[in-house]
LUMLUMLO-94231 format. One record per residue (C-alpha): residue in three letters; residue number from 1; z, y, x; chain. Coordinates in steps of 0.001 Angstrom, whole numbers. Example, Ala and Ser with C-alpha at 12.3 -4.5 7.8 and 13.67 -1.06 7.14 Angstrom:
NODE:ala:1:7800:-4500:12300:A
NODE:ser:2:7140:-1060:13670:A
***
This chain:
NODE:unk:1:0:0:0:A
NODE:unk:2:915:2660:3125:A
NODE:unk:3:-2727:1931:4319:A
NODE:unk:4:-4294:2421:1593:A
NODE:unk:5:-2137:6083:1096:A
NODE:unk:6:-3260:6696:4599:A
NODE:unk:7:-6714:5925:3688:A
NODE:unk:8:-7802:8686:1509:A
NODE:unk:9:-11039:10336:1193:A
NODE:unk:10:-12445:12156:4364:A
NODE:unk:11:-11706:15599:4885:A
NODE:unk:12:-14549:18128:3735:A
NODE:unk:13:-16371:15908:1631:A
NODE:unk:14:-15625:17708:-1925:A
NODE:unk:15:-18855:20001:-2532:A
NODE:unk:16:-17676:23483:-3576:A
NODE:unk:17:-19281:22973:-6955:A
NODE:unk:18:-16779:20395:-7821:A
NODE:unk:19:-13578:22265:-6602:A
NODE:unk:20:-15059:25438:-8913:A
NODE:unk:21:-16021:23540:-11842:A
NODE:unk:22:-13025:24419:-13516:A
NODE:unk:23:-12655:28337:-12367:A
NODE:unk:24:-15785:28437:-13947:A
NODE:unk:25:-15879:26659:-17287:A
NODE:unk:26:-14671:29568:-20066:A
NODE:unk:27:-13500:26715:-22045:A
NODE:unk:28:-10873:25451:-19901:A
NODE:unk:29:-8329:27542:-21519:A
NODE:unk:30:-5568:25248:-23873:A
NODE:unk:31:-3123:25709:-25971:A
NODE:unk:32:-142:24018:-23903:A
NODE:unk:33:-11:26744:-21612:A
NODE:unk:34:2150:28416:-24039:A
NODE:unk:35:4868:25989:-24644:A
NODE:unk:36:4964:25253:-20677:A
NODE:unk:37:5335:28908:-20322:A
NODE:unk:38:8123:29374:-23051:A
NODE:unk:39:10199:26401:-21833:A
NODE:unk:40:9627:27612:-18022:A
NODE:unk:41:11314:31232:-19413:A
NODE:unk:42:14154:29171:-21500:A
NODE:unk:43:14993:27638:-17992:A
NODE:unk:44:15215:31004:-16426:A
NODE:unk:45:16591:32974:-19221:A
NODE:unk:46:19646:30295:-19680:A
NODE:unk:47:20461:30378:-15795:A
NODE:unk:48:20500:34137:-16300:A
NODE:unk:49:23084:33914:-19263:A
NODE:unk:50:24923:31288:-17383:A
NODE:unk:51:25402:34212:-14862:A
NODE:unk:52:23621:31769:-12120:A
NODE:unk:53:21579:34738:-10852:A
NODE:unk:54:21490:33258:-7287:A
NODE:unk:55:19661:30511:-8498:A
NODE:unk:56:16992:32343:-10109:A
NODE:unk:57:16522:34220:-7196:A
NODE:unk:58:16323:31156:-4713:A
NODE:unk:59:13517:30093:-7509:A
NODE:unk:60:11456:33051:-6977:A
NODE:unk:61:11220:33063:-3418:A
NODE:unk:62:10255:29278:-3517:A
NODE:unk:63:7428:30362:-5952:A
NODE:unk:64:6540:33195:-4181:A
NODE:unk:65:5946:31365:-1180:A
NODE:unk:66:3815:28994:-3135:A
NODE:unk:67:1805:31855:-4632:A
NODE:unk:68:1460:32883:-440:A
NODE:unk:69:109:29662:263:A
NODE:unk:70:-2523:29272:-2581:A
NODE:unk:71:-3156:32822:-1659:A
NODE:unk:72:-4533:32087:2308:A
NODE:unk:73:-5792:28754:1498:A
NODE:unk:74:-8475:30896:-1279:A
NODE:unk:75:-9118:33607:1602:A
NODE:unk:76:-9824:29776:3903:A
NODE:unk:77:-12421:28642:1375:A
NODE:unk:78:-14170:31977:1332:A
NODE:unk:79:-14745:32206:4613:A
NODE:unk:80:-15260:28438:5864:A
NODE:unk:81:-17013:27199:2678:A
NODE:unk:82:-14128:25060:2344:A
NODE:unk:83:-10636:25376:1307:A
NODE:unk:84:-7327:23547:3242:A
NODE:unk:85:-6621:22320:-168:A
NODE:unk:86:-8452:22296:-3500:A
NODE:unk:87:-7539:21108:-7620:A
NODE:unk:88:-10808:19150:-9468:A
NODE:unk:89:-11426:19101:-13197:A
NODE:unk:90:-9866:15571:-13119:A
NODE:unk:91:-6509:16899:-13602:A
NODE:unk:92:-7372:18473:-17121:A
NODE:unk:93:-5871:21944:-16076:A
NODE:unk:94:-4945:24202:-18814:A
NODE:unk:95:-5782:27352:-16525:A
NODE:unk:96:-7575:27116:-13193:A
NODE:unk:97:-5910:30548:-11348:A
NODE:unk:98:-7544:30075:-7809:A
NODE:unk:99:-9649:27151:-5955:A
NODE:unk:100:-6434:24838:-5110:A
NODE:unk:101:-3869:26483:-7624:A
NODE:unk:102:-3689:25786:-11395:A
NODE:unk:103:-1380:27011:-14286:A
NODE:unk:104:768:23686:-13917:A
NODE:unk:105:1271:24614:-10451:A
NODE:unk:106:2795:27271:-10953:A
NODE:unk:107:4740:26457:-13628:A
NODE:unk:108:6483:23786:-11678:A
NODE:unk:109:7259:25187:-8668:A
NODE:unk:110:9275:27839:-10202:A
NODE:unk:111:11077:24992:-11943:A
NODE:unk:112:11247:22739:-8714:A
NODE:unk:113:12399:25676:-7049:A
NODE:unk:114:14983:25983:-9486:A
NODE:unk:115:15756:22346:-9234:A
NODE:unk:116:16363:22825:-5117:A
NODE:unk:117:18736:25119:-6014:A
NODE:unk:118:20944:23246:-8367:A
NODE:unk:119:21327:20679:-5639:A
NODE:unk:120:23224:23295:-3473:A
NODE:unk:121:27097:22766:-3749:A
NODE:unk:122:28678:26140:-4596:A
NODE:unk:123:32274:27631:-3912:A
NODE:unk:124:33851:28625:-7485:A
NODE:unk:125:33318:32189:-8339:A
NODE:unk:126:30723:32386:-5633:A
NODE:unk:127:28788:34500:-8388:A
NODE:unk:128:31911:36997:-8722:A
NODE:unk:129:32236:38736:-11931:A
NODE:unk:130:29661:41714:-11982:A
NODE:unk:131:26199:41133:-10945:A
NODE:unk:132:26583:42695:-7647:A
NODE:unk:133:29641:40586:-6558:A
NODE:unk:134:26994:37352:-5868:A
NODE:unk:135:28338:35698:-2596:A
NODE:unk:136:30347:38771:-1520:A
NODE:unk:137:32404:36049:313:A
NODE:unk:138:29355:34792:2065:A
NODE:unk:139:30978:34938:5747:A
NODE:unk:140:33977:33087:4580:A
NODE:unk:141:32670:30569:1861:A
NODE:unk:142:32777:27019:3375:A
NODE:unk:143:29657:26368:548:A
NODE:unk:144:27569:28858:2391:A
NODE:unk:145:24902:28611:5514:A
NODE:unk:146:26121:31837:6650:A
NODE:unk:147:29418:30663:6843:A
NODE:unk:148:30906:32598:10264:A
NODE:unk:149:27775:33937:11006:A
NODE:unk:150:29658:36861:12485:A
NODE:unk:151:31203:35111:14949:A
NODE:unk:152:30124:33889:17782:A
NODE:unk:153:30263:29557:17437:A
NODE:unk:154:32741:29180:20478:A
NODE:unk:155:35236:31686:19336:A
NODE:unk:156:35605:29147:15938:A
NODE:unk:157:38425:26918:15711:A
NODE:unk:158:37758:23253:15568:A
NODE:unk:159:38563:23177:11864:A
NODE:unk:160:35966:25987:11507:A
NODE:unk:161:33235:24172:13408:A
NODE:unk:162:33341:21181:11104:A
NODE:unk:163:33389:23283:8188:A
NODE:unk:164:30132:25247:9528:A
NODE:unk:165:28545:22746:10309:A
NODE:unk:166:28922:20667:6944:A
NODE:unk:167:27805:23929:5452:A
NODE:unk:168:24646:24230:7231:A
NODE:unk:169:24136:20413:6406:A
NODE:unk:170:24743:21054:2776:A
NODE:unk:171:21958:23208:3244:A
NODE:unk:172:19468:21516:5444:A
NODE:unk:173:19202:18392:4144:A
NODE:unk:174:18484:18531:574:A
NODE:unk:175:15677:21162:1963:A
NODE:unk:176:14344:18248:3700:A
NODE:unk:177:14532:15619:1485:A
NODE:unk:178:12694:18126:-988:A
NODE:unk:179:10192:18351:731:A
NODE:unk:180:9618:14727:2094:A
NODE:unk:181:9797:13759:-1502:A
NODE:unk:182:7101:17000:-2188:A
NODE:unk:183:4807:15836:484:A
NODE:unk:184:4699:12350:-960:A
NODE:unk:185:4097:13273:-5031:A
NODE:unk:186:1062:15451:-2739:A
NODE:unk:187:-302:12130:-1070:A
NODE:unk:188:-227:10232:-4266:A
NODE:unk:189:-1698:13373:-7049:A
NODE:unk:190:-4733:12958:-3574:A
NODE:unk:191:-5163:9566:-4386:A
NODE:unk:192:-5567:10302:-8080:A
NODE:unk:193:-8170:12934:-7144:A
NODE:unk:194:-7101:15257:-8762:A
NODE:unk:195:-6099:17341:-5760:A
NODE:unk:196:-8080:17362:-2585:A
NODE:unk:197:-7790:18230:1186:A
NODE:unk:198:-10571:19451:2428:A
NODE:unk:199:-9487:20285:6481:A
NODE:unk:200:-9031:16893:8744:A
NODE:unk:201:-5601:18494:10449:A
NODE:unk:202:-4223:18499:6371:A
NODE:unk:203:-4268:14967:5653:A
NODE:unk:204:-1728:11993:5004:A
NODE:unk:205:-2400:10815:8730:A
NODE:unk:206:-618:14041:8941:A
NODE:unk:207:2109:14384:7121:A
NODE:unk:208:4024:16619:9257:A
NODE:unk:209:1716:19493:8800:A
NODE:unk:210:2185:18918:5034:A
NODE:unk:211:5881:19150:5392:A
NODE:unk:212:5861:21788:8048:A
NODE:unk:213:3724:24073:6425:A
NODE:unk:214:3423:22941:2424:A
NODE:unk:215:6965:22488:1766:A
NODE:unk:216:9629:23433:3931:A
NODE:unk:217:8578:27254:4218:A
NODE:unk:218:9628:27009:180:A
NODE:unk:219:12812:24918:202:A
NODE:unk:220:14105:27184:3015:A
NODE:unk:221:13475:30010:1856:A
NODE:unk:222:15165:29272:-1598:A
NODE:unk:223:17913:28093:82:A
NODE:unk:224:17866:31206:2601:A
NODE:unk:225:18035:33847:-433:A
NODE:unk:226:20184:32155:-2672:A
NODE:unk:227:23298:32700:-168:A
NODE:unk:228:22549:35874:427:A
NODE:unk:229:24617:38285:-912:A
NODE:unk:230:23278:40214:-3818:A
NODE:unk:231:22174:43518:-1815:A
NODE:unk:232:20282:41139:725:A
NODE:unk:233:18950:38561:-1989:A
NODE:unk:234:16824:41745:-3783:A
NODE:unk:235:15659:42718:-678:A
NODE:unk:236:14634:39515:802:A
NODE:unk:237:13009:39128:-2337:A
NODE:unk:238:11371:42517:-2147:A
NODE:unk:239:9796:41965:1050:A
NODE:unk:240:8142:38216:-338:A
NODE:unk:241:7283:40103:-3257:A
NODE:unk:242:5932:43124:-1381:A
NODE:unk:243:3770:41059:1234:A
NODE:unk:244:2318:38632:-1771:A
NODE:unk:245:1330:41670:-3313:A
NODE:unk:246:-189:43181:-662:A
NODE:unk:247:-2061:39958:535:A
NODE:unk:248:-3557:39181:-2886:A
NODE:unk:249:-4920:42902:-3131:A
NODE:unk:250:-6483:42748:152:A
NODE:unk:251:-7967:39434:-839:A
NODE:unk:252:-8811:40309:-4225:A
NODE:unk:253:-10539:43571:-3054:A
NODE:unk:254:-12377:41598:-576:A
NODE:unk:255:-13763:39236:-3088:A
NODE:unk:256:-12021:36333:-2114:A
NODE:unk:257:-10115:34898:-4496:A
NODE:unk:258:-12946:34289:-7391:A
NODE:unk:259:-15639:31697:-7643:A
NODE:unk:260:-18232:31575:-4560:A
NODE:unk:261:-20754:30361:-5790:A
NODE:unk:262:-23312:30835:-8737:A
NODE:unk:263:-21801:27447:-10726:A
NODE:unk:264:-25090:25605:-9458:A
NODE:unk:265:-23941:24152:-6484:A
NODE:unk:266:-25033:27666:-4531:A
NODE:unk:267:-23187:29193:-2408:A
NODE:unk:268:-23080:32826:-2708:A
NODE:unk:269:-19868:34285:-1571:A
NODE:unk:270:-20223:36992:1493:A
NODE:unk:271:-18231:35278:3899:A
NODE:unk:272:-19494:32150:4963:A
NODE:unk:273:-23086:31351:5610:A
NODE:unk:274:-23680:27436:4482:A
***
């Protein structure tokens, strides 16, 4: 069964009219987007009532990094003629958004990145009382990466270096096991073809590019903002925000995030000469 994982289709073999099929088929559009997008806001909207604004925020920097990702990999396609990573009509999406990102996509990795967070263990009353008060105790909270972060690790008792570094493991690993267990459901949706990899350095004979570059940048960086406290959580969440932003303008005024080609097969974007 590993061999056959390991054997999946070549890299660059998927024709750019079949990754665009569905960013170009005015049909594709179905009704299940809404209830996927109402159920994604209950999630968020109870975690907000439940006061668990950390968590929200972790969630939005691991979809923001996602929406990075898809971001390059469309400005990749339109200038190599093909993309790290693409999506194919085979997986029925409701809403094809760029050449390897879909509506479902994004949908669940606000949800996942929800889901990373809930695995965290937390200190009680790490949220405080006011809004403001999230992780005010962040140097001192045992539950926290940053535990003693303002001292220097050989002025720490003993007691404290156990207690740092369980926090830091509290932290790492379920980052890593997320995104082992990412990089896997990845191997298997390729199999299905209904998501394709397109460059031979992103494929399951790699797996550690996957997990260096697909999936860790996300788990981290949910787990990175959501100890944070408050004040630094909006910013670091500004600055994701504010360089997404700025990428998908620069890429969207270049023309590189839409179909490139005519939807006959021809290639027509300015980028890449086939």
């Amino acid at each position: 069964m590993f061999n056959a994982i390991l054997s999946a289709k070549a890299p660059g073999t998927t024709t750019p009219f079949d990754l665009e099929q569905a960013m170009q088929d005015p049909k594709q559009l179905k009704w299940y987007i809404v209830p996927l997008f109402v159920i994604t806001l209950y999630l968020i909207f109870t975690e907000i009532k439940n006061k668990n604004y950390s968590l929200v925020l972790g969630a939005a920097a691991f979809w923001l990094m996602d929406v990075f990702n898809e971001t390059w990999n469309a400005m990749v396609y339109a200038t190599t003629g093909q993309p790290v990573w693409g999506t194919t009509t085979a997986g029925g999406s409701a809403l094809q958004i760029l050449v390897g990102y879909n509506i479902e996509i994004s949908f669940m990795f606000f949800v996942c990145g929800m889901f990373a967070c809930k695995l965290l263990k937390t200190s009680d009353g790490f949220e405080g009382v006011k809004f403001m008060d999230g992780n005010k105790n962040w140097l001192n909270d045992p539950n926290n990466m940053y535990y003693k972060a303002n001292v220097r690790y050989s002025a720490l008792t003993a007691e404290e270096r156990v207690i740092k570094r369980k926090a830091a493991l509290g932290r790492v690993l379920p980052a890593i096991v997320g995104s082992v267990l990412a990089v896997i459901i990845e191997i298997l949706l390729n199999k299905c073809g209904v998501l394709t990899w397109e460059k031979d350095w992103w494929q399951p004979s790699m797996p550690i590019v996957l997990f260096l570059i697909g999936y860790c940048p996300f788990f981290f960086s949910a787990v990175c903002i959501h100890d944070l406290p408050r004040k630094w959580q909006i910013v670091g969440i500004g600055v994701i925000l504010a360089v997404v932003i700025l990428l998908l303008i620069v890429a969207g005024s270049l023309g590189m995030l839409g179909p490139q080609t005519d939807g006959n097969g021809n290639w027509i974007g300015k980028y890449y000469t086939p």
